[in-house]
KOLGU-216349 format. One record per residue (C-alpha): residue in three letters; chain; z, x, y. Coordinates in Angstrom, 2 decimals, always signed. Layout:
! KOLGU-216349
<node><residu>Ala</residu><chaine>A</chaine><z>Z</z><x>X</x><y>Y</y></node>
...
This chain:
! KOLGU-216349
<node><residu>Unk</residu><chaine>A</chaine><z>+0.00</z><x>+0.00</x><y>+0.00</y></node>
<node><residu>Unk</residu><chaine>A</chaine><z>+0.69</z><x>+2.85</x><y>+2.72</y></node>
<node><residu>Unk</residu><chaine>A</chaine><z>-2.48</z><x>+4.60</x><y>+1.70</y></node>
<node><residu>Unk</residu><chaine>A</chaine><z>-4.17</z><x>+0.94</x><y>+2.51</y></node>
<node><residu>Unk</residu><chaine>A</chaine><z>-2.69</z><x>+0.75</x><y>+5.71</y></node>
<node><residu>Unk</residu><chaine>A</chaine><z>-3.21</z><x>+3.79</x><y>+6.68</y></node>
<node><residu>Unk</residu><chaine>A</chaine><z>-7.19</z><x>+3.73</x><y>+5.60</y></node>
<node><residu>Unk</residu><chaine>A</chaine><z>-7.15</z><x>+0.47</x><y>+7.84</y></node>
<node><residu>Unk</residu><chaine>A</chaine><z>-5.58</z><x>+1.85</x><y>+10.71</y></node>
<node><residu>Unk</residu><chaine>A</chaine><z>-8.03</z><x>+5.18</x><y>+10.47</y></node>
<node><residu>Unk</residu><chaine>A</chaine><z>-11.05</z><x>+2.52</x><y>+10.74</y></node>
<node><residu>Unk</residu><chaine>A</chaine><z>-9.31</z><x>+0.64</x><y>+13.78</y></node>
<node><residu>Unk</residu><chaine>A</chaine><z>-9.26</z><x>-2.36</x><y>+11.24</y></node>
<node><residu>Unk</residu><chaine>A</chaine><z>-6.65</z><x>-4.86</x><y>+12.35</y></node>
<node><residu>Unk</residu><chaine>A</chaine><z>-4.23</z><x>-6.65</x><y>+9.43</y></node>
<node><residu>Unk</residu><chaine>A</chaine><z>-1.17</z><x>-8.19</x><y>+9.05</y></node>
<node><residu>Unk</residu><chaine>A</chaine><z>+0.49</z><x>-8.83</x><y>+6.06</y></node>
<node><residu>Unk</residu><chaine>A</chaine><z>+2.47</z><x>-11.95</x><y>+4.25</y></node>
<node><residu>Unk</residu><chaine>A</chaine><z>+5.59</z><x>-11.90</x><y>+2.59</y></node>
<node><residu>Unk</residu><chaine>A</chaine><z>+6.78</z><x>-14.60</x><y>+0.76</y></node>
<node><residu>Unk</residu><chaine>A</chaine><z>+10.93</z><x>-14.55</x><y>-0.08</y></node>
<node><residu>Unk</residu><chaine>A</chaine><z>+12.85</z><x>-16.81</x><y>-2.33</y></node>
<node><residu>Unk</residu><chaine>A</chaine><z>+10.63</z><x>-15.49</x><y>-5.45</y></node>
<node><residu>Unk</residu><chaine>A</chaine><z>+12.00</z><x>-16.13</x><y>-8.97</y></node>
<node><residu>Unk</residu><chaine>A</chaine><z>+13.87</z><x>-13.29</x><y>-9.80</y></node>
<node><residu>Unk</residu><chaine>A</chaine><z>+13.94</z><x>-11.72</x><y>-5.85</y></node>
<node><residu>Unk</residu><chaine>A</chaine><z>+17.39</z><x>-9.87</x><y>-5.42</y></node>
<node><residu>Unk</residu><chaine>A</chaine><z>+18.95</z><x>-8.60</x><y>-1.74</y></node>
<node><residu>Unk</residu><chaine>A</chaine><z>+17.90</z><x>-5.59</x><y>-2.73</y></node>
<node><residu>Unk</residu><chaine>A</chaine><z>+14.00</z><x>-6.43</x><y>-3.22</y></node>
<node><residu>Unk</residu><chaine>A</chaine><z>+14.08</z><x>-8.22</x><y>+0.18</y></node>
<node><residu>Unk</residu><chaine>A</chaine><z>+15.65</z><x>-4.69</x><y>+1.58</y></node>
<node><residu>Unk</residu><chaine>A</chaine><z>+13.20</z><x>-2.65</x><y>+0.53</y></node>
<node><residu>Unk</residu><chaine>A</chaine><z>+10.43</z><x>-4.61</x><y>+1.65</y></node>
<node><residu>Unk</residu><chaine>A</chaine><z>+12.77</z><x>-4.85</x><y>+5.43</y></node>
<node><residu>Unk</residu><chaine>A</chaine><z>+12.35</z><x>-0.96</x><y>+5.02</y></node>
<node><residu>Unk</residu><chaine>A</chaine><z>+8.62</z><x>-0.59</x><y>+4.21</y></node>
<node><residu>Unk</residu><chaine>A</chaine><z>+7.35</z><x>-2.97</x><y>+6.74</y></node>
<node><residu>Unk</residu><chaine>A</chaine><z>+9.91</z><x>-0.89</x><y>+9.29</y></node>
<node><residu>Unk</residu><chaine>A</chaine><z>+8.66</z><x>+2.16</x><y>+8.39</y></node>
<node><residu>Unk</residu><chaine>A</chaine><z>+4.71</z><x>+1.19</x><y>+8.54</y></node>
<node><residu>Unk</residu><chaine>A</chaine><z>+5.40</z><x>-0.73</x><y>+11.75</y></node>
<node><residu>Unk</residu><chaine>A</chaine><z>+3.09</z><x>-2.98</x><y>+9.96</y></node>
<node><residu>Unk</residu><chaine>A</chaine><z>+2.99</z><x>-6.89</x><y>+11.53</y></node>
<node><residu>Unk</residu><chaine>A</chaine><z>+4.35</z><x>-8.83</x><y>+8.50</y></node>
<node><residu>Unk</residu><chaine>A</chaine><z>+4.18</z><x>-12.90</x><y>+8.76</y></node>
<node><residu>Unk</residu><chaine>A</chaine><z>+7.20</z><x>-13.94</x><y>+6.48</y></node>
<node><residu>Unk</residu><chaine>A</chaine><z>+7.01</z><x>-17.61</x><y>+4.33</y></node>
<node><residu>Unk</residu><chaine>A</chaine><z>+10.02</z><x>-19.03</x><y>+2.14</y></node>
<node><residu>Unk</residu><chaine>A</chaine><z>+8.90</z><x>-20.45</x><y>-0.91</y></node>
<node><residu>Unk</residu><chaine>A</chaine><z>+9.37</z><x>-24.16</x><y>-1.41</y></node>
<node><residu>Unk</residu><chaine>A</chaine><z>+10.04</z><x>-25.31</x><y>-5.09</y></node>
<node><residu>Unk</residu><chaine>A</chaine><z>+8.27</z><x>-28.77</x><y>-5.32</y></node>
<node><residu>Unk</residu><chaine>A</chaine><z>+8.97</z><x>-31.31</x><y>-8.21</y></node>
<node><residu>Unk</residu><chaine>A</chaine><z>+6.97</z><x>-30.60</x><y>-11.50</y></node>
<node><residu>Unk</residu><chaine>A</chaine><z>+4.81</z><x>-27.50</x><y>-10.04</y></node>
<node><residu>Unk</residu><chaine>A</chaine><z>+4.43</z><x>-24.14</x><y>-12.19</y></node>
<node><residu>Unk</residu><chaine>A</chaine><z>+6.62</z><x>-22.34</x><y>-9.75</y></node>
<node><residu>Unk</residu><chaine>A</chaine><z>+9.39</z><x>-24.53</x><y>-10.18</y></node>
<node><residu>Unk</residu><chaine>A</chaine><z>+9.22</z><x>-25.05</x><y>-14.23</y></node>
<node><residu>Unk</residu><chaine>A</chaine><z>+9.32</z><x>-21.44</x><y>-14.17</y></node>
<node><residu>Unk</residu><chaine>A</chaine><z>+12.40</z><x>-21.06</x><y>-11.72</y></node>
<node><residu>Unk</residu><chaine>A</chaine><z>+14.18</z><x>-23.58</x><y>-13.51</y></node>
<node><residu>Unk</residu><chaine>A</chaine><z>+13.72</z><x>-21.74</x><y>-16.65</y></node>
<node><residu>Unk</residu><chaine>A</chaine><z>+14.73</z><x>-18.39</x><y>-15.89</y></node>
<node><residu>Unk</residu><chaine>A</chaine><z>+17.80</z><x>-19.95</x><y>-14.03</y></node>
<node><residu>Unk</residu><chaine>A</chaine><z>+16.80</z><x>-19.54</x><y>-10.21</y></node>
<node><residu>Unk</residu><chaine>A</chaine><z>+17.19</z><x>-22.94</x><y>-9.52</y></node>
<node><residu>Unk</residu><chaine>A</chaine><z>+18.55</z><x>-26.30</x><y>-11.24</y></node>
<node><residu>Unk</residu><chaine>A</chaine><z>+16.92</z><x>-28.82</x><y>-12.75</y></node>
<node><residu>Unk</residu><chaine>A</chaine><z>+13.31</z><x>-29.80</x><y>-10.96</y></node>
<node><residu>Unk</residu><chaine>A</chaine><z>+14.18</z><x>-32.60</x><y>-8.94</y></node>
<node><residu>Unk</residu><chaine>A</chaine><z>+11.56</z><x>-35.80</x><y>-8.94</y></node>
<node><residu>Unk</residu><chaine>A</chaine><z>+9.79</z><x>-36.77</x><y>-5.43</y></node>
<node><residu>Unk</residu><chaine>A</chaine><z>+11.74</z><x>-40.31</x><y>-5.55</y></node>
<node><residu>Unk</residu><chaine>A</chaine><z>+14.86</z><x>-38.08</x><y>-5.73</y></node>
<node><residu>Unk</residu><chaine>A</chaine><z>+14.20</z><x>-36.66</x><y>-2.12</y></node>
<node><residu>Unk</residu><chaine>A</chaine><z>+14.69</z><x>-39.77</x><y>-0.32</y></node>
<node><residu>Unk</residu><chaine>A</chaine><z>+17.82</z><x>-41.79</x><y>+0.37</y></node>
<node><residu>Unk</residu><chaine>A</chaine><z>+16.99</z><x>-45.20</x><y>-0.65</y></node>
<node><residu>Unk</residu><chaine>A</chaine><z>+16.60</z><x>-46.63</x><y>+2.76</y></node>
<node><residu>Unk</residu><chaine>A</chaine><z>+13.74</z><x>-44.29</x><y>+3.30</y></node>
<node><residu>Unk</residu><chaine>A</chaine><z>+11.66</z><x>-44.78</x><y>+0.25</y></node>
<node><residu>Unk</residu><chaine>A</chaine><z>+9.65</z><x>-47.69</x><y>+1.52</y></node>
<node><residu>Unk</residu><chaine>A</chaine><z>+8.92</z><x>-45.59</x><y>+4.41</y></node>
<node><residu>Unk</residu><chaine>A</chaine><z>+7.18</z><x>-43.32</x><y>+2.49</y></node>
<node><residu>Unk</residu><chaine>A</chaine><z>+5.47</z><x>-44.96</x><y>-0.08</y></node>
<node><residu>Unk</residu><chaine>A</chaine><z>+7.70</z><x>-43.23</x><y>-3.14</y></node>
């Protein structure tokens, strides 16, 4: 990855780059070292949280190797009240 950045910069080719946190399995320590690479490239970093939405891949898969509970249903989302509102 620095070699990348680095080519890019020797072209004059702008970038940015995306992290996303709250990966299954992410520790402190991963999120640290990233902190510390995108410090030390100075590189412009656009940062996303990962959303676990009912029955995707993503969330089977958290749920499984114990990230998060059980995959909550859509209907589950709403308070009752709300429901009708949006069509659940």
């Amino acid at each position: 990855m620095r070699q990348a950045i680095s080519h890019l910069r020797d072209a004059k080719i702008r970038f940015t780059l995306d992290h996303i946190l709250n990966l299954p399995g992410e520790t402190e320590e991963h999120i640290a070292e990233s902190m510390d690479f995108y410090m030390e490239t100075k590189a412009k970093v656009f940062i996303y949280f990962l959303n676990y939405y009912p029955r995707s891949p993503i969330t089977r898969f958290a749920h499984e190797q114990g990230v998060c509970h059980r995959p909550v249903a859509v209907d589950e989302l709403f308070p009752p009240e709300l429901k009708s509102v949006f069509k659940v």
